[in-house]
Structures are given as structure tokens and as C-alpha cells.
N, C-alpha and C positions, 0 to 999 in steps of 0.2 A: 651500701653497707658502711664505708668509708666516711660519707658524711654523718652519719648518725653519731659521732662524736661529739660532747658536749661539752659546755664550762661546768662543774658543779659549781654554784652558788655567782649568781652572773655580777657578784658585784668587785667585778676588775676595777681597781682603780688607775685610772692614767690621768692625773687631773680630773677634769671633770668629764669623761669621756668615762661610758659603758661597754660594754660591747663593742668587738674594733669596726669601726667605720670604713666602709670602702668605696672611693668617690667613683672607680671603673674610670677613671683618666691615667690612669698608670699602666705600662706598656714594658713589655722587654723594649728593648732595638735587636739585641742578641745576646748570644749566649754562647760561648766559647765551648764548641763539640770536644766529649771524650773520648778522645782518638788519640791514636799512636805518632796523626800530623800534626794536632794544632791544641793537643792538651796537655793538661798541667804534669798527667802519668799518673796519681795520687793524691789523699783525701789533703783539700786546699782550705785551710783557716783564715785566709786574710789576703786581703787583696792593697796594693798603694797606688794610687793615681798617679801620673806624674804631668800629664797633659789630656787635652783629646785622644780616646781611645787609643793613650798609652800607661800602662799600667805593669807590677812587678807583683806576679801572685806566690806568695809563700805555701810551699806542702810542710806538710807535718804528719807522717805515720809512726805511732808510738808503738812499740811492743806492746802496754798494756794500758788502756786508756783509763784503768783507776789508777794509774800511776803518770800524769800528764808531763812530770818533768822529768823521767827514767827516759831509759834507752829507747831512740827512736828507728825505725826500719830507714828511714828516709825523712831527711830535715833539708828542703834545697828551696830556690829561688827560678822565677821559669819568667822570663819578659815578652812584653809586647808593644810591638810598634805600630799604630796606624791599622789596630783590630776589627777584626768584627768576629764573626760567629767560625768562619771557614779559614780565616789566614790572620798573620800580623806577627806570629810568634817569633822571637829573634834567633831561634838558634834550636840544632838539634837538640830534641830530652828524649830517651830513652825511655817509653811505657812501662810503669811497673818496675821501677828500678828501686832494686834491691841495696840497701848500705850504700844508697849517695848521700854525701853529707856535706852540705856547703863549708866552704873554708873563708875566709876574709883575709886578705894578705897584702899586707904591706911591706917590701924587703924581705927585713928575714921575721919582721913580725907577724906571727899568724895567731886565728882566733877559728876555733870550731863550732859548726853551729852545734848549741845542744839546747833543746829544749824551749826552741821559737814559734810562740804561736802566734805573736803580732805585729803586722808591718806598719809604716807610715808612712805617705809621700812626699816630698818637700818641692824646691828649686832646685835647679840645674839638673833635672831627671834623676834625681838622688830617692832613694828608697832606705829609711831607716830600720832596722830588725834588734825589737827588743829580744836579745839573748841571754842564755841561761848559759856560760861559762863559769869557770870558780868568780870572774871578777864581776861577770852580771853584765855584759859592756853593751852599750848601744854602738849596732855596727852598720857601717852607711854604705849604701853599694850604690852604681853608677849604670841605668837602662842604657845601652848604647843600641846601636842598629845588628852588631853580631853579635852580643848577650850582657847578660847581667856581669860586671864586673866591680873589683873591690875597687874603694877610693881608700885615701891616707887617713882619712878620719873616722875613730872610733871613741866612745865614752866610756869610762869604768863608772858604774851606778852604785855598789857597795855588797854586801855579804846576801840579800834577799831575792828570792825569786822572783823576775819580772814579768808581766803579762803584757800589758795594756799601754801603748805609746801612742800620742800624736805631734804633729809637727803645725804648728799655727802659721798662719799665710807672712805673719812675719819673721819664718825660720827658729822661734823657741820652742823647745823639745821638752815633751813632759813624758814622764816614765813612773807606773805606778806598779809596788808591788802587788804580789798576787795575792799574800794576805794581807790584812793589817791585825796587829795586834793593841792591846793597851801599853805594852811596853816602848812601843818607838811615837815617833809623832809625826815622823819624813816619811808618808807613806806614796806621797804623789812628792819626785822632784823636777825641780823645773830650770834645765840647763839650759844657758845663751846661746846663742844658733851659732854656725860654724863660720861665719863670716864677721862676727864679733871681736874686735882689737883684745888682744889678751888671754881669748880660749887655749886650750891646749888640745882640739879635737886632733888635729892634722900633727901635734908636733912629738917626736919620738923621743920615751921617757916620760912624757906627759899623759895629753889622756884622762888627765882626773879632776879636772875642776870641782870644786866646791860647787852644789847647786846653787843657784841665784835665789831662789824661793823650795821652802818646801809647806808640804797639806797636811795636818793630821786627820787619819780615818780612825771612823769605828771600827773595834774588832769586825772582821768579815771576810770575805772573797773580793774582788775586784778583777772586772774583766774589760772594762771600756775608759774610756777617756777621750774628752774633746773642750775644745779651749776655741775663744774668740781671736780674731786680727790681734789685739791689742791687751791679749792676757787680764782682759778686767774681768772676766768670767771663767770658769773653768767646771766641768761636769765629769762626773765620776760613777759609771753602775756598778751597783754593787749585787752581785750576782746572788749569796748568801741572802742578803735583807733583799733581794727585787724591788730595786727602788733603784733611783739617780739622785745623788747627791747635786748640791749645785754652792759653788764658792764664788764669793764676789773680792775685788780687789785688786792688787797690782804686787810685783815683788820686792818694790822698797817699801812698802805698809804691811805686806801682810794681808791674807785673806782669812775671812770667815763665811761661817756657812750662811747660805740667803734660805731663809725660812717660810718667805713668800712662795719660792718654786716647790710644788708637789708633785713628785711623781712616784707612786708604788706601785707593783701588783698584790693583789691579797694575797698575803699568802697561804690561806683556804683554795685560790683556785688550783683546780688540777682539769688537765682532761681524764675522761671515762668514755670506758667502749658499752658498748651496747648493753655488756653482760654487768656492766656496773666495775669492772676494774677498772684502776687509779693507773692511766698510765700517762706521762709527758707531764713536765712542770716545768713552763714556760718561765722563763726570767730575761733578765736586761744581759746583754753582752754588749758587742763594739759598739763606737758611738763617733759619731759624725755632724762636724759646724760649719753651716750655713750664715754669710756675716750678710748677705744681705740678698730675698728678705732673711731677716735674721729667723732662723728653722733649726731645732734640734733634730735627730737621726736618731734613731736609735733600733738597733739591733734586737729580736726577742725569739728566743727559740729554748728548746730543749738542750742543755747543752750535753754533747755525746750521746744524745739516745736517740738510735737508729730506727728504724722501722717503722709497723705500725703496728694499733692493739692487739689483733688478730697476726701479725708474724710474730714478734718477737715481745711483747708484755709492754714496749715501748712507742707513742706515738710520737715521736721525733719531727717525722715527714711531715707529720700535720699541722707543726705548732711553728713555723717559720714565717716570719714576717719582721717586718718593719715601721716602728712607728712615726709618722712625721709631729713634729710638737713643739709646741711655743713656747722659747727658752727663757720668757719669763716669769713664767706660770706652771708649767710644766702639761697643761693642756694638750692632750694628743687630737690634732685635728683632720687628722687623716693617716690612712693604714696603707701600705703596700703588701697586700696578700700575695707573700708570694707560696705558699703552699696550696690556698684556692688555686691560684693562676694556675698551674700545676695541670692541678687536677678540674678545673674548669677545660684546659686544653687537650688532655689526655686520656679524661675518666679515670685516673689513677694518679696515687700521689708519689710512685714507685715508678714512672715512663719517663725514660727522656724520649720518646720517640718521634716527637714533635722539634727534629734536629733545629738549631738552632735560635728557636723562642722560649723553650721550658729545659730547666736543667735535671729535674725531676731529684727524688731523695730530699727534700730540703732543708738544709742544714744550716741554717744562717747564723753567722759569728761574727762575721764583723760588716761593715760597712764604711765607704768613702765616698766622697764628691767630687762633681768637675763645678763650679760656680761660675761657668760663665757660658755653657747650654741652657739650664742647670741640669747636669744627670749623674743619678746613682749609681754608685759600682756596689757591688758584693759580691759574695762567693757561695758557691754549696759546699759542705767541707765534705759528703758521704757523694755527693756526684760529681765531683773532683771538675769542678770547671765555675768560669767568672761569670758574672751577669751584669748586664747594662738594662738599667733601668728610666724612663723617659716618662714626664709629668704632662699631658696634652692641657695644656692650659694657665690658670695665671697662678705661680707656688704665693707668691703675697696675699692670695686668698684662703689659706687654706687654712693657717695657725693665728690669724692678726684680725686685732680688734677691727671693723672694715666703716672709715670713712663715709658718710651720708653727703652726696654733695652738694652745692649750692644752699647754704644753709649759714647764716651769719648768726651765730648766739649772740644774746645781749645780757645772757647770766647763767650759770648753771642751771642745768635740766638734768632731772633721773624721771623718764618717763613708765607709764606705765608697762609692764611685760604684753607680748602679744604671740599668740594665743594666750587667755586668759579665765579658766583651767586649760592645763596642755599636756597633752602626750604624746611621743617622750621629750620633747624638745623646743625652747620656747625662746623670742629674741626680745632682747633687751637693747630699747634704743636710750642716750644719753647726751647731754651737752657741756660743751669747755668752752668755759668764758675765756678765758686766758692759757698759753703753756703752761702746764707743769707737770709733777706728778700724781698721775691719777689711777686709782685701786678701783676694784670693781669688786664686790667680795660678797659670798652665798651663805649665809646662816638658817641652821635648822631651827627648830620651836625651840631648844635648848640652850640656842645661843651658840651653838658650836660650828667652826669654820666646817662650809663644806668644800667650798673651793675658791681660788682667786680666780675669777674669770680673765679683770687689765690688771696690770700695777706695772705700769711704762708710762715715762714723758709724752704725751701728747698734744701738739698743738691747736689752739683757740678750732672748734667745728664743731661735728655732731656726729656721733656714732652709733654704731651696733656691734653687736655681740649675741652668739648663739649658746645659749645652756642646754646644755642635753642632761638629762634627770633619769637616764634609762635604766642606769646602776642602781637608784636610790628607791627606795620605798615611799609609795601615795604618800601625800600628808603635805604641809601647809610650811612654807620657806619662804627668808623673806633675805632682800639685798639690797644692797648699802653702795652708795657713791660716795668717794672720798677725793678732796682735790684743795689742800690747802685749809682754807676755814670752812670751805662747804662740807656737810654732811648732809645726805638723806638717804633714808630709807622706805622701800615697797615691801607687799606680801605681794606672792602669788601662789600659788596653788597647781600641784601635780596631784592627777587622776590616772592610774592607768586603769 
């Protein structure tokens, strides 16, 4: 009954992806049991890596979840060392605890949690928490082996409610509020890490640095943010518009928006139950970088809406997943179903009974990485426990234009598409006489971009790329190699 869930109007856009793809190479490892030994106690919105299956999962129970930055039942931090499904957790948590409210304490400095819904994990098993005090502060705590404890460094962010933080592998912390207006233009700021000559994270009285760089957003929602090693890229979802923004640049220039990367969902899709009611509207939330292969993350779920058509008007449970996608393109080239999962393991999307591989309820809001497994953390925030998520096979294949080998070009080549009519999905091989930069780009009969398949540096070979057309409507397209003075272009032709 459960599966009879639909898209109305299938044409999701993720780049040029339809319909989310699921390669069935993606696995739990585990899944941290909701118990009174080894879980979180309460609904968990965000998880921070800090090593191998060590990580700091932030709760957040709000009194009323149309009101996300009011009074919460419980705002605390819960660690883990050396996890899996059955143990790792560093310290006694009370199940279901009622008005616990983390504190941050330095001396006689203290900071209340209020209104934390996103964590981020740095060096030194440090765990960032974008906080909703009067001052907004980013507040950094310390995974030890007997529990989560405060460090001396804290940031004041300014007057606006914060959501969305990440920490780049080079310790730069970016903090984005949770609306943006047309009024301000510093809606993403981007502070120097804590080990920078000069900050004032750690020093009392201080605390308030000047950002280094700030973003301007469109009026909207903002719930994700993730940035490269080297801060030349930075990505931003925006929960309102269901799309990821993507900014290119550095903080002594200045960033602007890169208009090559597409990523939206329509926003016509909705799920419907059986009976024809609109319930679950899937968007972008947390967002997670991958620097090499270079891979976007990306978070998508219902955000707050529990259940499913048939309990509560809401299909929450059903609309969780994650997208994996190529950060220069925005190309979604594979899906981590984790509410299939779920319910492939269970027959329900409502069972965790499958202890330790399915966390059931699926509530996905944020996500983060280990890159050097490579494996995904996330969270359920309605099954109040973490998940470890494992890729069986090569992640370089799943978002990246793919190398043809042994093949010496002697000049640009855009060969012909094959299958040649194709449904739904058709590969484009091509050749590079030389490095540079090279576009790959999809036009309808009207001249209008439908997607960037490359637009990345390339070295002299010969490639392929898959177009999937699953989204789109029959009819006649045609695409264009671009790579310096070369131009050409092909048709080809989708039949379904």
C-alpha cells in the first residue's frame, strides 16, 4: 500500500537526472539502536564526524515544531567513540530527558544552547554547533572518551538566526543564516579557523571577529552548506527555492554565483497517496564535500513531516534520501535510498525492527563524511539514532565524466550518441586533443540549455558521459562540445 506512492509530474530535476537512481551498492555498516544504552534519547537533527566511527550527534526537541527557534524540551550533544550499532557512546544520557539543555562553558563564560539544529566536525575531535543565543555564536565542543565537553572557543555571528554550518578540511568555518533577505548581503559568513594568528575564537572579551568573506542570498530558507579543502567553491540549499546554490572564488576576491551548476527540484513535485492526496514535499537540506573524488552530498527529505499518507496526511518516512552529484554540474549520479532501504528491509517505512541496519521513521537532515573509507554519516531525526552508510565499489564512478583508456587523440572528437534513438538513457563518447577546459552541454529544438553534462579541466584522452532523458519529453536534442576554439555539435533523438 505504502509503495503506491508517487511523484506527481516525474520531471524532478537534479541536473540531468529524472527519477532518483539507485545503484543497490550502498549498504548501512550500522545504525545506532534506540535504546536507553547506546542512543541519542531524542529526535537527532545532525550528526559531526570527527574520525572513524567517531562522531557528536546533536538532539533537538522543540515544544512546537512550527516554531523551530522557540522553546525546546531538550537541546544537548550525545558522543561517540569507536561506534557501531551496539556500543561506542561516551557517556551516560538519560532516555527521554526532559529540560536538558547543553551549556558551553568557559570560566565564568557560559552560553545556552537554544535553538541548535546543526552541527559540524572539524580537527582535534572538535564539533562546531551553530547556535541560536541572543549573540548567534558558533560554539565548539571537544569528543573526549568520557563525553562531549566545552573548549575556550566560541564565535559571535551577529543579530540573525543560524542554521546551516560547515567546517572545510582546512579548519574555515562558514555559517549561514536561516533566512535570507533582500535587505542584508552577508548571508553565508565565512570565519578563519581557530588555529589562525589573530582570531579571537579562544580569547576572553573577544570572540567576534570580522568574517573573512561573506555570500549574498536570494530572499529564501537556507538549510545546508558545504565548501571545498580550499574555499574556491562553496554550496548553499536552499530549502524555500529547492535548489543548491553553488559560488565560486576565494575570500580575498570575492565569490560569485557559477551558473554552469544546476541543481533544483520542481517545484510542482509532490508525493500522493493512493487517494490522490498531496502529502510530503521533498527539498534540499544538509549538504556534505567530498574533495576527492570531488562528490556533492546532499540531504533531501520532507522537512518536519512525520509519518505517512495513510497516518498522519504526511509522508515524511517516505521521502528521505540522499543525493550523490557532481559538484560541477550539479548532475545527481546516484541516490542513497534510504527510506526504500527501510522499507525493502522491513516491509514498512515505520520498523526499526531490523536492529541495527535500518533506523526506520526516515527523517534525513543533514549529512557528513569520513573521506578516507569513504563513508556517510547521517541521522533519522523521528528515529532518534545515527546511520553509517558504505558505497561497495568505485565513488569516482558514479558523478565523473569516465576516461576511455588507451586512446591517444590526435584532435578533437564529439562522436556520435549511442544508443541512437534511446530510452531513457544514452552515452556520449568525446575527445581532448589537449588539457583544458571543456563543457559538454544538452540543447532542446529551441535552443535552450537543458543541462551541462562536463564543464571541468580535462586532460588530452577520450571520454564518456551518460545522459539520462527520463525526466524530459520524446522529441529531438542535440549537444555541443566546447574546449577552447573547438566547437561541434550532434542531434540525437529520445523515443520513449
Amino acid at each position: 500500500m505504502f509503495r503506491k506512492l508517487i511523484f506527481v509530474a516525474v520531471a524532478l530535476l537534479i541536473g540531468a537526472t529524472g527519477a532518483f537512481p539507485q545503484s543497490g551498492e550502498w549498504a548501512t555498516q550500522y545504525v545506532t539502536l534506540d535504546d536507553g544504552t547506546f542512543g541519542t534519547g531524542y529526535n537527532t537533527p545532525s550528526v559531526a564526524l570527527v574520525g572513524q566511527n567517531d562522531f557528536v550527534a546533536l538532539v533537538n526537541r522543540v515544544v512546537s515544531e512550527s516554531d523551530i527557534f522557540g522553546p525546546s524540551v531538550s537541546n544537548y550533544l550525545v558522543g561517540y567513540m569507536d561506534a557501531d550499532s551496539t556500543s561506542g557512546r561516551v557517556a551516560d544520557q538519560p532516555y527521554q530527558p526532559q529540560d536538558q539543555i547543553e551549556v558551553w562553558a568557559s570560566g565564568l563564560d557560559q552560553v545556552l544552547f537554544s535553538g541548535a539544529w546543526q552541527i559540524a566536525g572539524g580537527a582535534n575531535n572538535y564539533a562546531y554547533v551553530a547556535n541560536n543565543d541572543e549573540l548567534h555564536n558558533i560554539l565548539v565542543f571537544e569528543l573526549t572518551p568520557t563525553g562531549v565537553v566545552s573548549t575556550d572557543f566560541r564565535m559571535e555571528t551577529g543579530t540573525e538566526n543560524i542554521f546551516a554550518i560547515d567546517v572545510s578540511s582546512s579548519g574555515t568555518v562558514y555559517v549561514v543564516d536561516h533566512e535570507g533577505t533582500s535587505g542584508k548581503t552577508d548571508e553565508v559568513k565565512i570565519f578563519a579557523g581557530i588555529d589562525v594568528s589573530g582570531t579571537t575564537w579562544g580569547q576572553f572579551g573577544g570572540h567576534n571577529d570580522t568574517p573573512i568573506a561573506t555570500i549574498d542570498l536570494p530572499p529564501g530558507t537556507y538549510r545546508g552548506v558545504a565548501a571545498n579543502s580550499d574555499g574556491s567553491a562553496v554550496f548553499v540549499s536552499s530549502s524555500s527555492a529547492k535548489k543548491i546554490f553553488k559560488f565560486v572564488g576565494d575570500p580575498v576576491n570575492g565569490y560569485a554565483e557559477d551558473t554552469n551548476f544546476s541543481a533544483e527540484i520542481s517545484m510542482e513535485d509532490i508525493y500522493v497517496d493512493e487517494d490522490g492526496l498531496d502529502v510530503g514535499v521533498p527539498t534540499f537540506l544538509g549538504l556534505a564535500y567530498l574533495d576527492s573524488p570531488p562528490i556533492l552530498f546532499a540531504a533531501v527529505d520532507s522537512f518536519l513531516c512525520r509519518g505517512t499518507a495513510l497516518e498522519t496526511g504526511c509522508a515524511g518516512y517516505t521521502t528521505g534520501r540522499i543525493f550523490v552529484m557532481d559538484p560541477q554540474t550539479g548532475v545527481s549520479g546516484d541516490t542513497i535510498d534510504i527510506a526504500m532501504w527501510n522499507f525493502d528491509n522491513n516491509g514498512s517505512f515505520t520498523d526499526a525492527s531490523n536492529k541495527g541496519r535500518t533506523g526506520g521513521f526516515t527523517s534525513v537532515m543533514d549529512v557528513d563524511l569520513d573521506p578516507n573509507e569513504p563513508a556517510v554519516y547521517t541521522q533519522t531525526f523521528y528515529g532518534w539514532a545515527v546511520e553509517k552508510w558504505l558505497f561497495d565499489g568505485d565513488l569516482g564512478t558514479i558523478v565523473s565524466v569516465e576516461p576511455i583508456p588507451d586512446v591517444r587523440p590526435e584532435a578533437f572528437a564529439l562522436n556520435q550518441n549511442y544508443p541512437n534513438p534511446f530510452n531513457p538513457s544514452t552515452t556520449i563518447e568525446f575527445q581532448v586533443e589537449q588539457t583544458g577546459l571543456v563543457t559538454l552541454t544538452v540543447f532542446n529544438m529551441l535552443g535552450q540549455k537543458v543541462t551541462t553534462l562536463v564543464n571541468e579541466n580535462l586532460n588530452a584522452g577520450a571520454y564518456k558521459v551518460t545522459f539520462d532523458a527520463s525526466h524530459l519529453p520524446s522529441g529531438i536534442f542535440f549537444y555541443s562540445l566546447d574546449s577552447g576554439t573547438f566547437r561541434e555539435t550532434r542531434k540525437m533523438v529520445f523515443l520513449k
